[in-house]
Every structure is written in structure tokens, then in C-alpha cells.
C-alpha positions as CSV (number, residue, x, y, z in Angstrom):
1,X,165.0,40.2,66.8
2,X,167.2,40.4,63.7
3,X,166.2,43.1,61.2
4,X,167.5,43.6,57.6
5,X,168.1,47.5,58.5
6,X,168.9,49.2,61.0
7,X,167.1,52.9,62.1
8,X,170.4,54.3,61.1
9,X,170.4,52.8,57.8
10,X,166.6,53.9,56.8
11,X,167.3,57.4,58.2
12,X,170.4,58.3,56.5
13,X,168.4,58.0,53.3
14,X,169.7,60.0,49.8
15,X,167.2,62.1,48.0
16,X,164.2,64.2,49.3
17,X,162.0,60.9,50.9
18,X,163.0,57.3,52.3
19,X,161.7,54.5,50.4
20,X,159.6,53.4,53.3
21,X,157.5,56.8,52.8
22,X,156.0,55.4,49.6
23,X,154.6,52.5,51.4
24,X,153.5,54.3,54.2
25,X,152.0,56.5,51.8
26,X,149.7,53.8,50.0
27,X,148.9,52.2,52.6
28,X,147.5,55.2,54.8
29,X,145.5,56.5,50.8
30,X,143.9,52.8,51.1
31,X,142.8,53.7,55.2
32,X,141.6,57.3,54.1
33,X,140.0,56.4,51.3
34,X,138.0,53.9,53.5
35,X,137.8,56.6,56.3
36,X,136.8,59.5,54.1
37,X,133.9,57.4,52.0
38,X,132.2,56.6,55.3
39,X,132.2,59.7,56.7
40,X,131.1,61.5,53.5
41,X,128.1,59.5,53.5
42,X,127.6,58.9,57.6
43,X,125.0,62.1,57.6
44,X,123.0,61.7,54.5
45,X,122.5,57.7,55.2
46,X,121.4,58.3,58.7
47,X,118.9,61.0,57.6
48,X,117.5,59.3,54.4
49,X,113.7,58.8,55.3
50,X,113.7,55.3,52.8
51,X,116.5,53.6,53.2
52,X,118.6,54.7,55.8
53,X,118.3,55.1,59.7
54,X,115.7,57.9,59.1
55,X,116.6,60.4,61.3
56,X,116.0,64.0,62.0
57,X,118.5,66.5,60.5
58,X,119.0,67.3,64.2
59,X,119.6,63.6,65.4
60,X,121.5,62.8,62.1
61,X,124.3,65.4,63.2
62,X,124.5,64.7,66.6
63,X,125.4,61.0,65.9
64,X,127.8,62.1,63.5
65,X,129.5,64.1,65.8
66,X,129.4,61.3,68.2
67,X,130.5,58.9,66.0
68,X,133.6,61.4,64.6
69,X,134.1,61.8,68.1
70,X,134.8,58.4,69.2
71,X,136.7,57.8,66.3
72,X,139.5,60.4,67.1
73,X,139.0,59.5,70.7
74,X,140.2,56.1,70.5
75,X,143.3,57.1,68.5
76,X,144.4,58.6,71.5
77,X,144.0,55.2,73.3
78,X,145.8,53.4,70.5
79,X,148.4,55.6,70.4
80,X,149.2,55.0,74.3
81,X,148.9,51.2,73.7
82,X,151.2,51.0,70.8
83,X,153.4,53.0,72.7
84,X,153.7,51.1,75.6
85,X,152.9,47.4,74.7
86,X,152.1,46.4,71.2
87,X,154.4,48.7,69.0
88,X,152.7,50.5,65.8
89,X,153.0,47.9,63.3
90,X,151.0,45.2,65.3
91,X,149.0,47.6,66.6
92,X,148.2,49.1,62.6
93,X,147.5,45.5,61.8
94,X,144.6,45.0,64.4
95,X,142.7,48.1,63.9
96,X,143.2,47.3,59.9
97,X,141.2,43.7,60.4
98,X,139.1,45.6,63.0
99,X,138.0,48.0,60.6
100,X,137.6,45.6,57.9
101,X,135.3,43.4,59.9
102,X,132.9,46.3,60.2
103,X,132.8,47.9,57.2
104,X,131.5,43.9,55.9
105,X,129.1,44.1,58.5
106,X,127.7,47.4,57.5
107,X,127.6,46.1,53.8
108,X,126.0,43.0,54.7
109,X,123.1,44.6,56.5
110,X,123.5,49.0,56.6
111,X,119.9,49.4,58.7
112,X,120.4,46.5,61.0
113,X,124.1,46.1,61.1
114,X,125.0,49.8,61.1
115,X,125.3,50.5,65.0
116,X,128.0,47.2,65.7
117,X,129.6,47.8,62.2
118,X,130.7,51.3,63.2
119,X,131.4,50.8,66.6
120,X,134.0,48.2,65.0
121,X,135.2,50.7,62.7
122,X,136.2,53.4,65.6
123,X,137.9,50.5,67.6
124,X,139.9,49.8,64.6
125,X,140.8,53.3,63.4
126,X,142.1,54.2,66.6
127,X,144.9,51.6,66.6
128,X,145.4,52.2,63.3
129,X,145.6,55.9,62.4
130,X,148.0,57.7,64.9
131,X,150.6,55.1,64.7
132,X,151.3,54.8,60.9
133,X,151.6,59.0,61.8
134,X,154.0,58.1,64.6
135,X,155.9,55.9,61.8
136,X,156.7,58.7,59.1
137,X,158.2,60.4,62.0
138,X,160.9,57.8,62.8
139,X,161.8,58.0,59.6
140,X,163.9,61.0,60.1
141,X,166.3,62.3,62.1
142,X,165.1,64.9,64.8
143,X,167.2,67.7,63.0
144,X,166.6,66.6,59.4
145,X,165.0,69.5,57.4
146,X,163.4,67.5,55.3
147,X,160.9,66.1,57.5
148,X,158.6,68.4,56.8
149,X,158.1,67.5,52.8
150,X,157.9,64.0,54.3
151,X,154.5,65.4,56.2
152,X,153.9,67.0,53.1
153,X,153.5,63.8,51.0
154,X,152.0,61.8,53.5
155,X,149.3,64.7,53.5
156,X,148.8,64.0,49.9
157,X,148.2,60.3,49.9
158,X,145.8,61.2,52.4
159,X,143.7,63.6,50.8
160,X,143.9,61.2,47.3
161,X,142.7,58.5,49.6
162,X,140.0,61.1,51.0
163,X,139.1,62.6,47.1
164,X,138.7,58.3,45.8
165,X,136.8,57.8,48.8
166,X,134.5,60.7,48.6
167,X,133.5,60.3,45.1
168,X,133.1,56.4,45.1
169,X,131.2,55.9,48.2
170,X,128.5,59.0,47.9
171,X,128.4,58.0,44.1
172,X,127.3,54.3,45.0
173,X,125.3,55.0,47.9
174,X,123.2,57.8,45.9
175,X,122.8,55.8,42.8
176,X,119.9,54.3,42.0
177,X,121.2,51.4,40.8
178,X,123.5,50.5,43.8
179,X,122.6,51.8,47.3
180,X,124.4,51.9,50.9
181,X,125.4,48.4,50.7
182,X,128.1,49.2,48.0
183,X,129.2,52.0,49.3
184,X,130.2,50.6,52.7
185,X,131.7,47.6,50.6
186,X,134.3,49.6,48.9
187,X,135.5,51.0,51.7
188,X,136.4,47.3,53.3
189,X,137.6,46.9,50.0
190,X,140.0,49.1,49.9
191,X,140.9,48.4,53.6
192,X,142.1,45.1,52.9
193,X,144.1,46.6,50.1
194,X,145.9,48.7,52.5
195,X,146.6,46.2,54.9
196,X,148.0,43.8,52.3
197,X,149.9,46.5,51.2
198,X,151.5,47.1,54.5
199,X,152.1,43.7,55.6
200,X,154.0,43.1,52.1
201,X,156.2,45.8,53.0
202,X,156.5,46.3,56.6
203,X,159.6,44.5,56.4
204,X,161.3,47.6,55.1
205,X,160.8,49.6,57.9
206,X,163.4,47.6,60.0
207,X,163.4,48.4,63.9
208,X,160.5,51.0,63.2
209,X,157.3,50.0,65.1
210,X,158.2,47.1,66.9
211,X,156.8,46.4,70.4
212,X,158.6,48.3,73.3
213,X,158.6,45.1,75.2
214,X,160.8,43.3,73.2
215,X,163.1,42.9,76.3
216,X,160.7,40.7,78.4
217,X,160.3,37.0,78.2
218,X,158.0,36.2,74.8
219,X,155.2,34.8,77.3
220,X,155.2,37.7,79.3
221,X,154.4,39.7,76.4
222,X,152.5,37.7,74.6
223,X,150.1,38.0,77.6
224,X,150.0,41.9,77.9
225,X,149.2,42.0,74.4
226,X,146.4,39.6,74.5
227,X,145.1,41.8,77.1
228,X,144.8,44.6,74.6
229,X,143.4,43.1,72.4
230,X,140.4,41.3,74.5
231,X,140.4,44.9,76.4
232,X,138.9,46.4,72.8
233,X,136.8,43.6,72.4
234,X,135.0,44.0,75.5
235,X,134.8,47.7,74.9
236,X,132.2,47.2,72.1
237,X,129.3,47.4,74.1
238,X,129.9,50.3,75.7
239,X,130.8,52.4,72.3
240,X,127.8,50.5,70.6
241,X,125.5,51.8,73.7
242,X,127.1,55.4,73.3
243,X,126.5,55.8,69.5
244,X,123.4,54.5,69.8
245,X,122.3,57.3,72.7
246,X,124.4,60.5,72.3
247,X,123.4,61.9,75.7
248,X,125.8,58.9,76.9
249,X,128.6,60.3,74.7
250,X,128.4,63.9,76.4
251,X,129.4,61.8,79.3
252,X,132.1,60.5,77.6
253,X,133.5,63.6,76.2
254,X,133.3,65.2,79.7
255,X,135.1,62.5,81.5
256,X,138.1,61.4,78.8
257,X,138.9,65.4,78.2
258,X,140.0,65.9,81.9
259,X,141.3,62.4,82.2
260,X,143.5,62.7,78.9
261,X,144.9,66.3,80.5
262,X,146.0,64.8,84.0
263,X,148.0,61.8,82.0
264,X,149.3,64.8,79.6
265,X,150.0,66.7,83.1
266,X,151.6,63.5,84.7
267,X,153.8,63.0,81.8
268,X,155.0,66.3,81.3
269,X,156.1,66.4,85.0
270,X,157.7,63.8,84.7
271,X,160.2,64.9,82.4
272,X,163.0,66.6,84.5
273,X,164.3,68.9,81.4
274,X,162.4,72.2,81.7
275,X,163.2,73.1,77.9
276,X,161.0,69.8,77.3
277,X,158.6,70.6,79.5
278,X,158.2,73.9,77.4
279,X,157.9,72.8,74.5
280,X,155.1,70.2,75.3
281,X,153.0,73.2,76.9
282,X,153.5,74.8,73.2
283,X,152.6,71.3,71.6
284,X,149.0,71.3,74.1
285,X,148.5,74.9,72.6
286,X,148.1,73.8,69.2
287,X,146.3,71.4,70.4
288,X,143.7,73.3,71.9
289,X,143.4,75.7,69.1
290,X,142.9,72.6,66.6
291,X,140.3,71.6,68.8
292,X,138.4,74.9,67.2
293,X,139.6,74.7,63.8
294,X,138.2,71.0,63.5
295,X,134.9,72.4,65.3
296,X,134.2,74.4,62.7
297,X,136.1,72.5,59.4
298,X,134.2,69.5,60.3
299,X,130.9,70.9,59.4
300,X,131.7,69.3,56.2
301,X,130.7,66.0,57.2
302,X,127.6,67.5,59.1
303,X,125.5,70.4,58.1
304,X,127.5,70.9,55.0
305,X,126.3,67.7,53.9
306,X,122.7,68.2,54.5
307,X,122.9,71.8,52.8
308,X,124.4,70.1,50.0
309,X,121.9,67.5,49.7
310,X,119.1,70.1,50.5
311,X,119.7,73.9,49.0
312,X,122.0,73.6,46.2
313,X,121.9,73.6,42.5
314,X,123.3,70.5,40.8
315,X,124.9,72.9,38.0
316,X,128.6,73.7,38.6
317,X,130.6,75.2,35.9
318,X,129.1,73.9,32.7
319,X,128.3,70.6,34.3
320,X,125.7,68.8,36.1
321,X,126.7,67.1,39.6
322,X,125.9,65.4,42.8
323,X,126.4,68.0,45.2
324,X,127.3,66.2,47.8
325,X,130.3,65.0,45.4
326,X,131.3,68.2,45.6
327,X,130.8,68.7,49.2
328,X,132.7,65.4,49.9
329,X,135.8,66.1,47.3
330,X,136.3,69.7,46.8
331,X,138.6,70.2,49.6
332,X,140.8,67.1,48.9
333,X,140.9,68.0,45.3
334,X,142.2,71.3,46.1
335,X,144.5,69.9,48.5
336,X,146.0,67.8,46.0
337,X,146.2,71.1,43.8
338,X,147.6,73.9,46.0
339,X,149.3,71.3,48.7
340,X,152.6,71.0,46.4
341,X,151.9,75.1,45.2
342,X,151.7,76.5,48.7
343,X,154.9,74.5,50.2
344,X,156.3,76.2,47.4
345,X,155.7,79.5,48.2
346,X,156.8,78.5,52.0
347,X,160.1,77.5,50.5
348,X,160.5,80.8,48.2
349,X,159.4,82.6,51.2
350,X,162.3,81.0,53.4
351,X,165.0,82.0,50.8
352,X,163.8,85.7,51.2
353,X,164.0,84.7,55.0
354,X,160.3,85.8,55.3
355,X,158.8,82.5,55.8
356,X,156.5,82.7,58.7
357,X,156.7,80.7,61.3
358,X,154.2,77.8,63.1
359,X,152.5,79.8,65.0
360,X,151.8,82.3,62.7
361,X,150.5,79.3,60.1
362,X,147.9,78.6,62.5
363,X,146.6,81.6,62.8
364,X,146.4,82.4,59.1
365,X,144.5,79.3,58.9
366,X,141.9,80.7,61.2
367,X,141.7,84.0,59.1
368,X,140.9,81.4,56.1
369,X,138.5,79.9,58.2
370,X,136.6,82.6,58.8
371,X,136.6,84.1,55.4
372,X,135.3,80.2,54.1
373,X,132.5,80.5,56.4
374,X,131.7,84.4,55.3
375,X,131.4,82.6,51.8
376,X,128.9,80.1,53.1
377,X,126.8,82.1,54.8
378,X,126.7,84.5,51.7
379,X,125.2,81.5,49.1
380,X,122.1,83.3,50.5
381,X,122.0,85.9,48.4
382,X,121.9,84.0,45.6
383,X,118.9,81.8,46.7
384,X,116.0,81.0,44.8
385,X,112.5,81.1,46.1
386,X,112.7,77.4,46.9
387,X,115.9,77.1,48.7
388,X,117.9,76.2,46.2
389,X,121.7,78.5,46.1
390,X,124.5,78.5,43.9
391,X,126.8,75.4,44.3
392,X,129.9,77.1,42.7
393,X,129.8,80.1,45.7
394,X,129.5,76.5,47.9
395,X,132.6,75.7,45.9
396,X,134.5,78.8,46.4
397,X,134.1,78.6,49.5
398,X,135.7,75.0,49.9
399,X,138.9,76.4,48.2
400,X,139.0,79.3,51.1
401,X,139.0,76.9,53.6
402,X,141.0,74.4,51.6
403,X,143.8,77.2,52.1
404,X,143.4,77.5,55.9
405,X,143.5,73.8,56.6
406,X,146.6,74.3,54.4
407,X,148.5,76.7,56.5
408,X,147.7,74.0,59.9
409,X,146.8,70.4,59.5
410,X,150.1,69.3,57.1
411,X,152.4,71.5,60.0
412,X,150.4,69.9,62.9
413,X,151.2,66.1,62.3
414,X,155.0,67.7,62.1
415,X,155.0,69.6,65.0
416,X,153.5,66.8,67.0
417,X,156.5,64.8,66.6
418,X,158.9,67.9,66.4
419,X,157.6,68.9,70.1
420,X,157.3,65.4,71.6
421,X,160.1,63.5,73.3
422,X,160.4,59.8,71.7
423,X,158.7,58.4,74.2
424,X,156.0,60.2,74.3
425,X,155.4,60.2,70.7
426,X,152.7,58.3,70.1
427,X,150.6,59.5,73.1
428,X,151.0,62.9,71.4
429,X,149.9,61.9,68.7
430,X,147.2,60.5,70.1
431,X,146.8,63.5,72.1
432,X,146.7,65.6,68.3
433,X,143.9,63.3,67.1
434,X,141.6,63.4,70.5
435,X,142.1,67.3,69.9
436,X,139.6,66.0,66.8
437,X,137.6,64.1,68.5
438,X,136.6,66.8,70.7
439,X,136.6,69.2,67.5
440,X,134.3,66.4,66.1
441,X,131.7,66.5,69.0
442,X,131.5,70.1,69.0
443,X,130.8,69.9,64.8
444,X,127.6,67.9,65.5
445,X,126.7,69.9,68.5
446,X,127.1,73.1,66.0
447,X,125.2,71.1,63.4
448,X,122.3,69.9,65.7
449,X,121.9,73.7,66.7
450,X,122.1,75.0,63.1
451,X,119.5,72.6,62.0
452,X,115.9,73.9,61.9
453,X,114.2,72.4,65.1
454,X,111.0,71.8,62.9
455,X,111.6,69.3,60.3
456,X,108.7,69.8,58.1
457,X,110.4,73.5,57.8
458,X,110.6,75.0,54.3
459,X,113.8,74.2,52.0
460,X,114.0,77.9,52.1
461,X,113.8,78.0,56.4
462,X,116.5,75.8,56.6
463,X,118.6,77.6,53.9
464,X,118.3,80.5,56.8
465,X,119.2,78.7,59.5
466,X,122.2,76.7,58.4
467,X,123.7,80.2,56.6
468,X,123.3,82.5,59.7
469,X,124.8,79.2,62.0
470,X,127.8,79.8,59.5
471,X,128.0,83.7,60.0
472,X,128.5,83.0,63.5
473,X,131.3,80.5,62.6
474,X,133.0,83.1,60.7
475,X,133.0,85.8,63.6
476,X,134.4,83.4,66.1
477,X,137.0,81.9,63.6
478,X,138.4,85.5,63.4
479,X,138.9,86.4,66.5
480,X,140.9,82.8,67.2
481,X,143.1,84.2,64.4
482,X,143.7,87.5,66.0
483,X,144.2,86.1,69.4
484,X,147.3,83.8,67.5
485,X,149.0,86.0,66.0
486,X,149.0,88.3,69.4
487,X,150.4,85.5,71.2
488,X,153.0,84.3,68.4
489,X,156.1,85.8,70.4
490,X,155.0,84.1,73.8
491,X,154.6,80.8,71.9
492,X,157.7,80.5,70.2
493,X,159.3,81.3,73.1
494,X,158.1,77.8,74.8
495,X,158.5,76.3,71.3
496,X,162.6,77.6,71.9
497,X,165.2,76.0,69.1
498,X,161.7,74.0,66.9
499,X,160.4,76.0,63.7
């Protein structure tokens, strides 16, 4: 296959990004933006008693965590595929049409539609999401320093896809005037934006995502890749019947966990270079720490949502808002803010030579964490006799934790790829993301237990229940801190020559 560049050519770029970041950048804004907006509103339309699924607080969250979980889960499925027969660009376009083809469904019909509609939407985000990840990493050279601020504005476009997203969908499936029906729309929407956007531009990316079987015969692979793709198709009733009953998803979880190790295990072994070997032990112990961190930051789509739309004032500032706005855009709002500020002060920091390193980010991320949760749990001091607490404290607190994910997630999607042999790269990746999946399960699992168990409970019970869940939270997110930073020196000792 003939291509107008070659990788050479697109990683010896001039400047402080490639060209090919830009798109990448839009197009994975577009995705989030569509990601984000559903999830935002996942919770509060399953629990709305008139025109949503109508159920429990308790039920509400543990589908959400199921449905978070699958999500993530299947990027770790996509990523293997892409890596060893479709390549990420066919593999991005799939889950892109995938995804659009159940967001329309959900808009079409959001009580009837909802369960098939979302199980198409996890199928499609797990081909789609890890890859377009694995992408911004070929875009660099392994030693080229400024990979990082490449991660960096990715993470942006993200989290200005995830602000858009949050805002528009809760706003239109809140209103009055529109309802759940346009708010799934503009997320397909959106998706198809994206898509365009990529397949206008994919061009540019040269050798970059194309299949890894470009050596056999074009029948050969034609076959394996229309084995994929009827593979995920016949996978829909199986994640359909798992959404739908969550006690088949704890199955799940407990079977693709172990399974997703031994291939992990398998692969690392077979890698004959022990400094390697090393350094994807260190990538499988960020892995397992994110797997906490998620736990607990993912509230935000659970619990936090139902506080939100539950026990807090609309009045913050001088203004008058949704607070499940806030809830769904505060943190991407102040990741847009303090992203660019706080690589900054990395950079000052490394000129002084006191820049700390990976390890240590992720545990001040936890110490964030935990002091974000501390703020949550104390709204209930300023309470009301009703319930009803102070959605600027709620606020605060989103800017605590805004900093912690801050310190890990931008790092993590770098260190993935900084860690991982080529051709594993993808499957880590994959491996990163199903770290969130399982982060994901255990946020609805926390959110199920936090809810009250009696639903006809007092605004002012459940206030009580959700703050002291979130004490807890705090304690254990500080002691995952401390037990980081112990370990730093053992860690970067795996990590050897990687930052």
C-alpha cells in the first residue's frame, strides 16, 4: 500500500505538535463529547420515576456501574483486535458507526430502545477509544520529549468534548421543553461529526493505523476481518442480557479480570528482554492503582449525580443552576483551566530539577483524592433541614479532585505507551482502559451501598448516607497515597531509563 508519508516523515515534525495531533484531537472532542453526555445523564434517566427507566437509586447505580464497566471492558478487546487484525483506523471507523447506530436508537425510543441502544454503544466505544490513544503515540518517537505535551493536548480536546457534552445533554434531557430523546440525539450527532472528521483526514496519518496483516493475501484478510466484525455482532446478546441483569455482570467482571492477567502474564513472558519485562510489571502497577482512583473519581457519574439532583442548592456564585450541570462540567472545566497551568509548573519544576517523578504523581493524585472526598462529605454541615447543602462546597470540591486526576490520568495514557513494547501497545492500552472498567464496577458497587436502602427515605437520610459513604472514600484514598510514595524507589527501579 502506497502512502503519501512515511512514519519517518510525520515523526520528524518541527514545532511542539504534528499536524496529525489536531485531527486526532477533534475527532476524539466529537467521541467524548458523545461519551461524556451519555454518561452524565445515564444515572438520573434510569432513576426518573416519569419518564425514564424508573429505577431505585440503588438499581440506578449498579447499572451504571455495569454499563461503565462494559464500556472500558470492551476497549481492552478492541485494543487486542486492532492490534492484531484490523489496525486502529478501520477498527476507529467501526466502533464510530457502531456507536452512532445506538445513540439513534436510544433517541428514537429512550424507554424501549435504551437496553440495545447502549449495548451498541459499548461495542462501539471499545474499538474506538483505545486505538485513536494508541495513535497519538506513534506519532512520536520513543525518545522524543515532547510526547508528553502531545498527551497533554489530547487530554484537552477530551475534557472540551466532555465539558460540551455535559452541559448539552443534561441541559436537553432536564428541560422541559425537550427531554431524553434530544439529549441522546446530540450525542449521535456529534458522533458522526467525529467520524467525518476522521475519515477526511486519516489520510495524513500515512502508515499509522493500518492493519498488521497487510502481508497476507487481501482475501485472507479480508476474511479475518469479517470475523471481527460478525464476532461483535453476535456478542450483542450477551452484553444486552448482562446490562439488563447486573448479577450477570459480576460474573463477567470476575471471569475477564483473571483472563485479561494470564494474557498480560503470557505476553510479558514472552518477551525475552528482562528490562522489558520490568518495565511492564511497573506499567500493571499503575494499572492497579488506577483501578482505585477510577473507583472512587467515578462516583461522579453515580452517587454524585443523584446528590446533585437530590441535596443541593441551585444557587452557585451569584447564579442560579442545574446542579447536575455543575456535577457533569465542573471537573472538565477546570481541567481545561489548570491542565495548561499545572504542566507549567511541572516544566518550571524540571528547570529547578525538582520535578517529581511518575510515581510520585500518582500518589499526589491520591492525596487530592482524598482531600476531594473530605470536601464532600463536609457539605453536611452546611445542610438545611430538608436536605438541601451548599452546591459551591460541592464545587470546591470538584476542583480538589480536578487536581488529583491532574497529577495521573494525562501521565497515564503516556506512560502506557512509554512502558509498552510496540507490539503490545494497543493491548496495553487496552489493558489501561479495562483498569476503568473494573474502576467503573466498583463506582456503582460503592454507589449502590451508599444509597439509602429505603427509598421513600428522607432528602435529609440520604444526605447522611451518601456523605459518610464519601468519608470512607476519603480514608482509603489516603492511605493508597501513602503506600505510593513508600514504594516510589522500588517502582522506578522496574520503570529503569522511563520518567
Amino acid at each position: 500500500m502506497s502512502q503519501d508519508l512515511t512514519l519517518e516523515q510525520i515523526q520528524n515534525f518541527e514545532g511542539k505538535y504534528p499536524k496529525q495531533l489536531w485531527y486526532l484531537f477533534l475527532v476524539e472532542m466529537w467521541e467524548r463529547f458523545c461519551f461524556y453526555g451519555m454518561r452524565g445523564v445515564l444515572t438520573i434517566f434510569m432513576a426518573d420515576q416519569v419518564l425514564g427507566l424508573s429505577l431505585s437509586d440503588k438499581d440506578a447505580n449498579l447499572k451504571y456501574g455495569a454499563i461503565q464497566a462494559f464500556v472500558y471492558a470492551f476497549t481492552f478487546i478492541g485494543g487486542i483486535f486492532a492490534d492484531k487484525i484490523l489496525g486502529f483506523k478501520k477498527s476507529l471507523v467501526f466502533g464510530g458507526l457502531v456507536m452512532i447506530v445506538g445513540n439513534l436508537l436510544i433517541a428514537f425510543s429512550p424507554k424501549e430502545m435504551f437496553y440495545l441502544g447502549i449495548t451498541l454503544s459499548i461495542i462501539g466505544t471499545g474499538f474506538f477509544k483505545p486505538n485513536i490513544s494508541s495513535m497519538v503515540g506513534e506519532l512520536y518517537k520513543e525518545d522524543d520529549s515532547r510526547r508528553d505535551a502531545g498527551f497533554g493536548l489530547f487530554y484537552s480536546g477530551i475534557n472540551i468534548g466532555a465539558l460540551l457534552g455535559g452541559a448539552v445533554c443534561v441541559y436537553f434531557g432536564t428541560s422541559e421543553d425537550y427531554g431524553w430523546s434530544y439529549s441522546f440525539l446530540s450525542a449521535a450527532v456529534v458522533m458522526i461529526i467525529g467520524l467525518l472528521t476522521f475519515v477526511l483526514t486519516k489520510k495524513s496519518l500515512g502508515p499509522i493505523g493500518d492493519s498488521p496483516l497487510l502481508a497476507l493475501p487481501k482475501s485472507k484478510r479480508t476474511t479475518k476481518e469479517i470475523m471481527v466484525y460478525l464476532g461483535s455482532i453476535l456478542s450483542i446478546p450477551l452484553i444486552f442480557m448482562m446490562i439488563k441483569n447486573t448479577d450477570y455482570t459480576d460474573y463477567f467482571m470476575y471471569a475477564v479480570g483473571p483472563l485479561a492477567i494470564l494474557y498480560f502474564i503470557f505476553e510479558a513472558y514472552k518477551e525475552k528482554e528482562i528490562r522489558v519485562q520490568k518495565k511492564l510489571i511497573a506499567a500493571f502497577i499503575f494499572i492497579i492503582f488506577s483501578v482505585i482512583f477510577w473507583a472512587f473519581f467515578e462516583q461522579s457519574g453515580g452517587s454524585l449525580a443523584l446528590f446533585a439532583q437530590n441535596n443541593l442548592h441551585h444557587n452557585l456564585l451569584f447564579f442560579e443552576i442545574n446542579p447536575n450541570i455543575v456535577n457533569n462540567t465542573s471537573n472538565s472545566l477546570f481541567v481545561i483551566v489548570f491542565s495548561p497551568i499545572v504542566g507549567l509548573l511541572w516544566l518550571a519544576m524540571a528547570k529547578r530539577k525538582l520535578e517529581p517523578n511518575t510515581v510520585i504523581k500518582f500518589g499526589l493524585g491520591f492525596i487530592f483524592l482524598a482531600a476531594a472526598f473530605y470536601i464532600f462529605y463536609y457539605t453536611v454541615f452546611f445542610a438545611n433541614s430538608q436536605g438541601l447543602t451548599s452546591l459551591n462546597v460541592f464545587t470546591l470540591a470538584y476542583l480538589v479532585i480536578t487536581l488529583g486526576e491532574l497529577c495521573l490520568s494525562p501521565i497515564g495514557l503516556s506512560i502506557m505507551t512509554k512502558l509498552s513494547p510496540k507490539r503490545l501497545s494497543g493491548m496495553m492500552m487496552g489493558m489501561w482502559f479495562l483498569a476503568s472498567a473494573y474502576g467503573q464496577y466498583v463506582a456503582g458497587l460503592l454507589g449502590a451501598g451508599m444509597s439509602s436502602p429505603d427509598e421513600n427515605a428522607s432528602q435529609l437520610s440520604k444526605l447522611q448516607s451518601y456523605t459518610e459513604g464519601y468519608y470512607q472514600l476519603a480514608i482509603y484514598a489516603l492511605i493508597s497515597g501513602v503506600i505510593l510514595l513508600i514504594f516510589t524507589p522500588l517502582i522506578k527501579k522496574l520503570m529503569q531509563e522511563v520518567k
